[in-house]
C-alpha positions in Angstrom: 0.0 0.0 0.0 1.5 3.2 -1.1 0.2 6.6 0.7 1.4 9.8 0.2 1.5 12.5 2.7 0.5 16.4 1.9 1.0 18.0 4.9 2.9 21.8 5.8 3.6 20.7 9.3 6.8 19.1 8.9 7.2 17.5 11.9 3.8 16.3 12.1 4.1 14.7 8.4 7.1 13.1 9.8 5.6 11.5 12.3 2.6 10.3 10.5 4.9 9.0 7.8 7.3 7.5 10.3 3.9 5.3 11.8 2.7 4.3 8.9 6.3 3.0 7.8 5.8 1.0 10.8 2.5 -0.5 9.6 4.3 -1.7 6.7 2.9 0.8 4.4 4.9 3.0 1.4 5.0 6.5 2.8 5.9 9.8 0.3 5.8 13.3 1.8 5.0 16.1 0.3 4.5 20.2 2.5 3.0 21.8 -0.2 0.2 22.0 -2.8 2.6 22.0 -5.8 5.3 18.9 -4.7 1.9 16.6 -4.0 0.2 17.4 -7.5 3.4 16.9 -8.8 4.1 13.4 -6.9 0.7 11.8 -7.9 1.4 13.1 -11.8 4.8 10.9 -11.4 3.4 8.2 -9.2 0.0 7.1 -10.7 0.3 4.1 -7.9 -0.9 5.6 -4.8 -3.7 4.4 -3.0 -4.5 7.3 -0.6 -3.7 10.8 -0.4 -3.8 12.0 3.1 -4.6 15.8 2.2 -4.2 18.9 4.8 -6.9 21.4 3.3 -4.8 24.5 4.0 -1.5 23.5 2.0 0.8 26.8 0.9 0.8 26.3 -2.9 -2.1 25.0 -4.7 -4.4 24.8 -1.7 -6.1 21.4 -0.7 -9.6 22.1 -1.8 -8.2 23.2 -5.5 -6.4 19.8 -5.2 -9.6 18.4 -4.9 -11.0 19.4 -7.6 -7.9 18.7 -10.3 -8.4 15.0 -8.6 -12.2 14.8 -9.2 -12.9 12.2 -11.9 -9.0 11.2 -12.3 -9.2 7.2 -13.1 -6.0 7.1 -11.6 -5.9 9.3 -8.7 -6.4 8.3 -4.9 -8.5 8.2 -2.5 -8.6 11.3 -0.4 -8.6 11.7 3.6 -8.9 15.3 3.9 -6.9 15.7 7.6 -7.1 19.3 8.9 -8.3 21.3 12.3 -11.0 22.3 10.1 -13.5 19.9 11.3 -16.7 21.5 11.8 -20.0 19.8 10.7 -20.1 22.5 7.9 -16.0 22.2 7.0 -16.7 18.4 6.7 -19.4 19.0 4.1 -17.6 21.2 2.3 -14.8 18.8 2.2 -16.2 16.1 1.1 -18.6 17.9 -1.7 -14.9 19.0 -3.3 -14.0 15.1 -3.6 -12.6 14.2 -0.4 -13.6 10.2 0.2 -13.2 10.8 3.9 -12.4 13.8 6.6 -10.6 13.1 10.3 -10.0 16.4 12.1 -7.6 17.4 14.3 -6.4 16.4 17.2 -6.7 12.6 16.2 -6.4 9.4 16.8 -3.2 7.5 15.4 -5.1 4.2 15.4 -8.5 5.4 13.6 -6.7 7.1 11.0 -4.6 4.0 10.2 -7.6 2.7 10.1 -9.2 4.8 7.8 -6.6 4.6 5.2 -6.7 0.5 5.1 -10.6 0.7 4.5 -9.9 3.9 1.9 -7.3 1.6 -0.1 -9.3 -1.3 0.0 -12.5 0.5 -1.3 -10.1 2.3 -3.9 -8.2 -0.7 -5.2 -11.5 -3.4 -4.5 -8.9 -5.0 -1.9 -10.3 -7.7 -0.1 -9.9 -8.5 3.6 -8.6 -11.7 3.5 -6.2 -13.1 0.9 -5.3 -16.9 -0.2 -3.9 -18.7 -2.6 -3.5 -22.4 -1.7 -2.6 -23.6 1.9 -1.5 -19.6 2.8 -4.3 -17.3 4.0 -3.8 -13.5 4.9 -5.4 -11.4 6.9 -5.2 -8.0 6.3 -7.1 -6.5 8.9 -5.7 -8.2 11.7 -2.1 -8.4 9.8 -1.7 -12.2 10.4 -0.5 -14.9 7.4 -1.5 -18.5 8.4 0.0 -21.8 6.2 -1.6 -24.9 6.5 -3.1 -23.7 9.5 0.3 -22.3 11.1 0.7 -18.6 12.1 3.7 -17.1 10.4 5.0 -13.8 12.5 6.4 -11.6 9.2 8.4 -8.3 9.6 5.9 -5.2 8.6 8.0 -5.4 5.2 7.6 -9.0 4.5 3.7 -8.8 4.7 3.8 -5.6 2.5 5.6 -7.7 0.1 3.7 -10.2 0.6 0.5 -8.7 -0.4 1.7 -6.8 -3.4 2.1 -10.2 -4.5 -0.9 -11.9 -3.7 -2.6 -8.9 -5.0 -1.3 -9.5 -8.2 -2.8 -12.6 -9.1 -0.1 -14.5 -10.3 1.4 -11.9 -12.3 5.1 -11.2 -12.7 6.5 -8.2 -10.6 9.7 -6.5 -11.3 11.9 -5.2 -8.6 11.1 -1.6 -9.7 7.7 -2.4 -9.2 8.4 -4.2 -5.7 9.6 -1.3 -4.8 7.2 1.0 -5.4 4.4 -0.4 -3.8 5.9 -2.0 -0.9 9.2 0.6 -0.1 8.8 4.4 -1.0 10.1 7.0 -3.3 13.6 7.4 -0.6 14.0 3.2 -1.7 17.5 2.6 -3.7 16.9 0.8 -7.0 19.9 -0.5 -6.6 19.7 -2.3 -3.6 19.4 -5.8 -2.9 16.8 -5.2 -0.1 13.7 -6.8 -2.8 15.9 -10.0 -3.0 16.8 -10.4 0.7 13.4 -9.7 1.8 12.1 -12.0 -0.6 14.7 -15.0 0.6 13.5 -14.1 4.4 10.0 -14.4 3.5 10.5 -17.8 1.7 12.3 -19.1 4.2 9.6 -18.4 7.0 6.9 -20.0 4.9 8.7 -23.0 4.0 7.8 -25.4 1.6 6.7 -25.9 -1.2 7.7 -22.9 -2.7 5.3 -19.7 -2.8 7.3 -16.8 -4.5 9.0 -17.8 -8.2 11.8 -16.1 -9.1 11.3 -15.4 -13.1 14.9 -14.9 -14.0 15.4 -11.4 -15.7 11.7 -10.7 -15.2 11.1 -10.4 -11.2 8.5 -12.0 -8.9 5.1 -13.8 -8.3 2.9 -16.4 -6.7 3.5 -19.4 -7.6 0.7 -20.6 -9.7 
């Protein structure tokens, strides 16, 4: 899951970003108007936008608006102390898919974005293929019945893969929706992460290596 960030508060964007990371989510930042519209024009792959209304730049409701109708834009949390009955109408008339005020809670809007990105990308909550099932609500990954504990990475890897339905994925692509836009292409991290993950969910094989190609489920 790939989010991206517009927020002019750096430190909070920081620590929203640095949370999510933790939840095993792709995290881009952006403290302006102008950087975010500029980010979803490059990277048509994110699955929310988590919007701050009053951005310096293009503002958050005229982003709104460009959005409106874009097959390939995000879904929109509109997060900003502008949370009035009447400011929440008004956001959400502009495009916004959902509103969370400020203060808030770290937990619902976690949550929030998961049920944003599933409705967005028609993510399911559970996931299988053969013996494995996953979870993605309550983050667990059962084989043949036995939990498997995975690092927040290895299930984001995990599910970019399921998610793809058998079809090969590149490293560049890997990368992209499970990492962020600060990930190395050069880097081995896709190929140890994927070596980790196979070896926690043992055999028989789950994740093919498609020599010169990339990755994918097994079929």
């Amino acid at each position: 899951m790939r989010i991206l960030i517009a927020e002019d508060e750096q430190r909070l964007a920081a620590r929203i970003a640095e949370g999510l990371r933790d939840q095993g989510m792709a995290v881009d930042v952006s403290h302006d108007g102008d950087d975010a519209l500029y980010k979803i024009d490059v990277n048509a792959s994110y699955d929310v936008l988590v919007l701050d209304r009053d951005l310096p730049g293009v503002h958050g409701d005229e982003i709104c608006r460009r959005l409106s109708g874009r097959a390939d834009a995000p879904m929109i949390l509109m997060l900003t102390a502008l949370s009035g009955p009447g400011d929440r109408v008004d956001g959400l008339s502009l495009g916004a898919d959902d509103y969370l005020g400020k203060p808030f809670s770290f937990p619902e809007l976690t949550l929030r974005i998961r049920a944003l990105a599933r409705r967005g990308r028609s993510h399911t909550a559970v996931l299988s293929h053969g013996d494995l099932t996953m979870d993605t609500l309550r983050r667990t990954v059962h084989r043949a019945g036995r939990p498997i504990p995975l690092t927040a990475k290895e299930f984001a890897l995990l599910q970019v893969l399921l998610t793809a339905d058998g079809a090969v994925l590149s490293q560049e692509q890997l990368l992209e929706r499970a990492w962020d836009e600060n990930a190395d292409p050069f880097t081995n991290t896709v190929r140890v992460t994927v070596n980790r993950l196979r070896r926690k969910l043992g055999p028989p094989e789950l994740v093919e290596t498609v020599v010169g190609a990339g990755y994918r489920i097994v079929p």
